[in-house]
C-alpha positions in Angstrom: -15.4 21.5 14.3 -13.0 18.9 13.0 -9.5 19.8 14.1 -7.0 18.9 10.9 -4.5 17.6 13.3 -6.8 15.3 14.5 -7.7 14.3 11.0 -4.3 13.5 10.2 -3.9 11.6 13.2 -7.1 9.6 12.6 -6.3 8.6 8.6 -2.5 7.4 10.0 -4.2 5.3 12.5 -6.9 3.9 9.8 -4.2 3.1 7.3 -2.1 1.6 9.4 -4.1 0.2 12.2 -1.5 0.4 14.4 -1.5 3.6 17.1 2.4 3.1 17.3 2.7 2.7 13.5 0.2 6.4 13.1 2.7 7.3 16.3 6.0 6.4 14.2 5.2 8.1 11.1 3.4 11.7 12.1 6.6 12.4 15.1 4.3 11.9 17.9 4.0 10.2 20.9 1.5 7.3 21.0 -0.2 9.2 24.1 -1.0 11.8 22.0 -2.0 9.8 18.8 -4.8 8.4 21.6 -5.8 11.7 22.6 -6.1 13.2 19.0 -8.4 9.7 18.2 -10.7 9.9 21.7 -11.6 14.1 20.5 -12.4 13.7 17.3 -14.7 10.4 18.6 -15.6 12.9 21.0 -16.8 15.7 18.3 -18.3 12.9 16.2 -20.0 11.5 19.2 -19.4 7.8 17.7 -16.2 5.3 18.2 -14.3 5.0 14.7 -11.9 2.1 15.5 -12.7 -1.2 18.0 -9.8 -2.1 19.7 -8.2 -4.5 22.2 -4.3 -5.3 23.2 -3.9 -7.5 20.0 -6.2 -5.2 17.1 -7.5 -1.8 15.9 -10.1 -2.3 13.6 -12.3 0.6 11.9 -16.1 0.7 13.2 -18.7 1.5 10.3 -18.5 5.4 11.7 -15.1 4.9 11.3 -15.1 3.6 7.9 -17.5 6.9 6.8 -15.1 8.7 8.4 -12.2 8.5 5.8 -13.6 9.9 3.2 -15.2 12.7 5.1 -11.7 13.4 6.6 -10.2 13.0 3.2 -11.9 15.7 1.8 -11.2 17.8 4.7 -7.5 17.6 4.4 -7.5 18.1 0.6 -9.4 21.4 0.7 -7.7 22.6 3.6 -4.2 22.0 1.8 -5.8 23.6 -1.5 -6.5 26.7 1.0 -3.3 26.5 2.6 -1.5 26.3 -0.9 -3.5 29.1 -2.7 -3.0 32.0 0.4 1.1 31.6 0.7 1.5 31.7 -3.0 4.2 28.1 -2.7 4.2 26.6 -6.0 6.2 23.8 -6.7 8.0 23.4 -9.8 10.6 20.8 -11.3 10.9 16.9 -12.7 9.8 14.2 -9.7 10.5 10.8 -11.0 8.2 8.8 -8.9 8.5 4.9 -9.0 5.2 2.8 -8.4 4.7 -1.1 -8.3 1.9 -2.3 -10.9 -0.5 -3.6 -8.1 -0.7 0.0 -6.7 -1.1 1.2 -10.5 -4.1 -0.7 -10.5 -5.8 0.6 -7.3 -6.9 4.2 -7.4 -3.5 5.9 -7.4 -4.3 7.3 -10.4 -6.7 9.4 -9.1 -4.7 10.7 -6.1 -1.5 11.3 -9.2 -4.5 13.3 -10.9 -5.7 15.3 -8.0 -1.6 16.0 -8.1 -1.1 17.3 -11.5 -3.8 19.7 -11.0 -2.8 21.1 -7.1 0.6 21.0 -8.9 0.8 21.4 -12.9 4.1 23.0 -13.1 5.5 19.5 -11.9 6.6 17.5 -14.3 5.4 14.0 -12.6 7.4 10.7 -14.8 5.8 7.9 -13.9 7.5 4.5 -13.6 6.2 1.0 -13.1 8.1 -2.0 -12.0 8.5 -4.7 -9.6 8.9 -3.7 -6.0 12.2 -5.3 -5.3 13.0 -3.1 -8.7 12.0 0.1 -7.7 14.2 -0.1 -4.3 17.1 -0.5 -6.2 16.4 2.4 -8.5 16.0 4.7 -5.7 19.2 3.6 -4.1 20.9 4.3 -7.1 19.4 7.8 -7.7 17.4 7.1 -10.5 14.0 8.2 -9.0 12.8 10.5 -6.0 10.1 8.5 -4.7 8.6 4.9 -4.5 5.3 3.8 -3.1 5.8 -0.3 -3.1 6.2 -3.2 -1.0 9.0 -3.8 1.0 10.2 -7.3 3.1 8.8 -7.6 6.4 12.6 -7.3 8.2 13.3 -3.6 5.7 13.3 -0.6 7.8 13.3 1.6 4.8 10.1 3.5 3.8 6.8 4.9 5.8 3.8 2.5 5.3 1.0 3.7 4.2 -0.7 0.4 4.9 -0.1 -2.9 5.7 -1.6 -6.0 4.2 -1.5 -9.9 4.4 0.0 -12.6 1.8 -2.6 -15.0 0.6 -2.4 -17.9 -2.2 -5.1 -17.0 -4.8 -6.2 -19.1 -8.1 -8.7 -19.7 -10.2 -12.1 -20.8 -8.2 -11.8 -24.6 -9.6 -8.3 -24.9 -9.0 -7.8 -28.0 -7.1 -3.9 -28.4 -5.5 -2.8 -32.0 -5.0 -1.0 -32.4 -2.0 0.7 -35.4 -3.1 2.9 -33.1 -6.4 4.4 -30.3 -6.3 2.8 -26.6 -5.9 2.3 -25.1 -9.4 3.9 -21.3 -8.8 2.9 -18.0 -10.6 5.5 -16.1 -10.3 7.3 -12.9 -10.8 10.9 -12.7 -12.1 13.4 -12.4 -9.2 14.0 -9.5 -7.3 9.8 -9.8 -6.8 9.1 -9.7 -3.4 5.7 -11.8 -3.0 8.1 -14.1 -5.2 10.4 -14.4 -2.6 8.0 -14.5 0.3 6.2 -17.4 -1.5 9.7 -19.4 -1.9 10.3 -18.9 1.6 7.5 -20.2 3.0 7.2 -23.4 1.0 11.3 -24.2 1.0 10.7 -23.8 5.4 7.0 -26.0 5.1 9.4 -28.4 3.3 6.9 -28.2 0.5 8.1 -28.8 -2.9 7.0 -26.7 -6.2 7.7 -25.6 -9.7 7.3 -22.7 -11.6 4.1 -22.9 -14.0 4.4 -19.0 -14.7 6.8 -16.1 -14.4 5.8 -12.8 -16.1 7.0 -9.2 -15.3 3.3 -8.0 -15.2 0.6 -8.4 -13.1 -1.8 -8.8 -15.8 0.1 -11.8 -17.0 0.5 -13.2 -13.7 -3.9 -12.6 -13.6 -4.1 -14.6 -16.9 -1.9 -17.4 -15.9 -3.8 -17.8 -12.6 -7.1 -17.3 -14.2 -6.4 -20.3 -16.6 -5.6 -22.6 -13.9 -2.2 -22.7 -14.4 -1.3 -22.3 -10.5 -1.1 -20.3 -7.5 0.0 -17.2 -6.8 1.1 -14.9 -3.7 -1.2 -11.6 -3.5 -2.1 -8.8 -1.3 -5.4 -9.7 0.5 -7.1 -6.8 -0.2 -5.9 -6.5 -3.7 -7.4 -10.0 -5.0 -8.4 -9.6 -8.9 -11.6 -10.4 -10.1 -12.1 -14.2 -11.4 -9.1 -15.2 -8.4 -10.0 -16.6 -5.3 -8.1 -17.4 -2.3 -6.9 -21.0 -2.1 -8.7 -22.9 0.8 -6.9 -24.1 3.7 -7.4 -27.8 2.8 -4.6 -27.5 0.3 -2.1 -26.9 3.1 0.1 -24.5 2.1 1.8 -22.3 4.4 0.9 -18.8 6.1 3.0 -15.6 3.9 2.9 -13.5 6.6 2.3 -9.9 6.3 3.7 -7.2 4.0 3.9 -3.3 4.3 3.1 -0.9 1.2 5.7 1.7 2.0 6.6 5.4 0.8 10.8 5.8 0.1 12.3 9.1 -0.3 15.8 9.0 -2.1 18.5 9.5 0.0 20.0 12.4 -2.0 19.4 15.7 -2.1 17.9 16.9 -5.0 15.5 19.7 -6.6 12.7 17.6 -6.0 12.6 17.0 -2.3 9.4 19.4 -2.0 7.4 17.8 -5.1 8.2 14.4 -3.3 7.2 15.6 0.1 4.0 16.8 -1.9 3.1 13.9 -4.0 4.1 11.9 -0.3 1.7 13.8 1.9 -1.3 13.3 -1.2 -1.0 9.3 -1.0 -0.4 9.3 2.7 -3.8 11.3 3.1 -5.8 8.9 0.0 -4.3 6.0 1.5 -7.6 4.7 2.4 -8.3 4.4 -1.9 -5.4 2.2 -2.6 -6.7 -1.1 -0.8 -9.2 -1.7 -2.9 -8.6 -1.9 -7.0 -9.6 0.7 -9.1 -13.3 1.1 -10.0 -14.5 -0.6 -6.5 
């Protein structure tokens, strides 16, 4: 009833929303990426996504369909896995930035141990800016993290928008400068944040920097500042800062998947581990538990 292809088509599209994003990353055309949504809305009987020249947003049909099409796609690639006898082998060194960490990418790196126990998965967390310049240097396989909005490198998985968040009572003066939580340069929300207030003319200091998330969270939870996060990542006890406070738009930034460039024994366990977080993509933008 539910044509995998389509399947693939529709969670590209819902993690993206973007048909020429979905297009771009699964080799298509965008004519076809259309065609693939309209049948499987056509076997459903229900729209999944609203959309206009500007938008794509998921419908409520839309939003019960990702996990039904999840679920699909895992089975069928357990099937698909178990009849032609492939079993991949080897050490994948596979970078992830500690905001992802705390989504539910430990389930999809769970469901991937036991498709594939004879990989030996190493795990390493660090700031995005970091983790690019491990994989350029060869020192992991594959990084799921964020990238700058002008990087062509990676394939998103989704894309998100820069928000200032603080504690709820936090009250910025506009008159001083912009108390900044920050991570340690080469962060990337670090350097997005600087951008925006050095072209706003705004002025700021730093209240906060911390290598970890969790001490970035602490900081900002004691009213120390404000901080640049993911929109749909926002940590309990945070909230976004109102608009009255006047500080400038971040922009947008893409969660990406990078392959190294070299050839190595662990192309296929990448490609695996890859094709797992590009089907769960749906899980990671919401934290873990939710």
């Amino acid at each position: 009833m539910y044509d995998p292809s389509h399947l693939r088509t529709f969670l590209s599209v819902a993690q993206t929303l973007s048909f020429t994003q979905a297009a771009r990353r699964l080799g298509l055309r965008q004519s076809t990426v259309s065609q693939h949504v309209r049948r499987l809305e056509g076997v459903t009987g229900r729209p999944l996504f609203t959309r206009d020249t500007h938008s794509v947003e998921l419908t409520e049909d839309g939003e019960a369909m990702l996990g039904f099409a999840r679920r699909i796609l895992d089975v069928h690639e357990q099937a698909t896995a178990f009849f032609t006898g492939t079993r991949l082998r080897g050490r994948l060194r596979f970078g992830a930035s500690e905001d992802v960490v705390l989504t539910r990418l430990p389930e999809i790196l769970e469901g991937f141990r036991h498709d594939h126990p004879e990989v030996d998965l190493e795990l390493t967390v660090e700031l995005s800016g970091t983790l690019h310049e491990l994989l350029d240097a060869g020192k992991l396989d594959l990084v799921l993290a964020k990238r700058r909005p002008e990087d062509p490198r990676g394939e998103p998985v989704w894309r998100d928008r820069l928000v200032w968040i603080g504690a709820e009572r936090l009250r910025v003066d506009p008159e001083r400068p912009v108390p900044l939580i920050v991570y340690p340069p080469p962060g990337i929300s670090r350097a997005l944040a600087l951008e925006a207030l050095q072209r706003q003319g705004r002025e700021f200091r730093i209240a906060c920097t911390s290598g970890s998330l969790n001490g970035l969270i602490a900081a900002a939870r004691a009213g120390l500042g404000v901080m640049a996060h993911s929109r749909g990542l926002i940590p309990p006890g945070l909230a976004r800062v109102p608009e009255r406070a006047g500080l400038p738009e971040l922009g947008r930034v893409d969660f990406v998947l990078a392959h190294g460039r070299r050839r190595t024994a662990a192309q296929e366990a990448a490609a695996a581990l890859a094709a797992a977080i590009l089907r769960g993509g749906d899980r990671l933008h919401r934290p873990h538990g939710d």
